[in-house]
C-alpha positions in Angstrom: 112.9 82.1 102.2 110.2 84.1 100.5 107.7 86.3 102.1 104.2 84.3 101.0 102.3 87.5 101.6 103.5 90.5 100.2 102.5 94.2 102.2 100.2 95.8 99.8 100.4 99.2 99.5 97.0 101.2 99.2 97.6 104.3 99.9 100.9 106.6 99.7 100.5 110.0 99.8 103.1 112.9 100.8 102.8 116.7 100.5 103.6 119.8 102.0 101.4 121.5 103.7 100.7 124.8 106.1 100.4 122.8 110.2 96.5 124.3 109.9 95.6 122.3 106.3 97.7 119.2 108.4 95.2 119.7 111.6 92.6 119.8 109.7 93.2 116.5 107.5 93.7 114.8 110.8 90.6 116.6 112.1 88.3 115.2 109.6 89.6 111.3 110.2 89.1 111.6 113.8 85.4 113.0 113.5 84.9 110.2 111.0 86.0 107.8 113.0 83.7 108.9 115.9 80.8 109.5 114.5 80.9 106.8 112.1 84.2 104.4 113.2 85.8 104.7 109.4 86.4 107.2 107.0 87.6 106.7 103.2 90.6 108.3 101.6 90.3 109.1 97.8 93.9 109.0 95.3 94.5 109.1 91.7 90.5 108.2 91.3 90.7 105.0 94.0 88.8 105.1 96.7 89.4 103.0 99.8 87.7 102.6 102.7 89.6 102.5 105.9 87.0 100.8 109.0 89.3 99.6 111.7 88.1 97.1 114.5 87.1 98.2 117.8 90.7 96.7 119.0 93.5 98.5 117.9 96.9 99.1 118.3 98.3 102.5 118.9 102.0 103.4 118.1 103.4 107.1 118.8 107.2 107.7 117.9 108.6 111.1 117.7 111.8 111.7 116.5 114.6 113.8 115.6 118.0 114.0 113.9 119.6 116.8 112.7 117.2 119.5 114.1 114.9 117.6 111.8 111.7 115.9 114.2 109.0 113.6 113.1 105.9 112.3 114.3 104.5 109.1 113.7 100.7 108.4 114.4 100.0 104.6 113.6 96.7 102.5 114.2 96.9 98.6 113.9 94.2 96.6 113.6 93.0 92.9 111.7 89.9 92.9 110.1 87.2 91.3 112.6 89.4 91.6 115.5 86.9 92.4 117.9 87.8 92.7 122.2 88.3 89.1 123.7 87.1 89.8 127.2 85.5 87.3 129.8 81.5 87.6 129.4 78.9 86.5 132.1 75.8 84.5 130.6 
């Protein structure tokens, strides 16, 4: 069986970085997402504009192995998915 729709891949971006230069990268995509709920992110000249619903899945994992530990941060969201709640007319 074949997978009919592929992930696509927009965005893959590792570095090393000082905890400060990480805090502040994550810094500047939370205040974007307050003040304006989406923020764009900018490699090898493509731009893409992240705007996630107001629904969204939150996943936290940390890890470790080998004295090595990870975080994971990870918002899910599908376009237009908006809060299906019970409204009173």
């Amino acid at each position: 069986m074949t997978n009919q729709n592929p992930k696509k891949v927009h965005v893959d971006y590792e570095e090393k970085m000082s905890l400060d230069h990480a805090v502040a990268f994550l810094e500047t995509i939370v205040t974007k997402l307050k003040k304006e709920k989406s923020f764009t992110l900018t490699q090898d000249g493509k731009t893409h504009h992240v705007s996630p619903s107001s629904q969204v899945e939150l996943e936290v994992k940390l890890e470790e192995r080998n004295g090595k530990h990870k975080l994971e941060l990870e918002l899910e969201w599908r376009e237009g998915e908006e809060k299906q709640g019970l409204t009173i007319g």
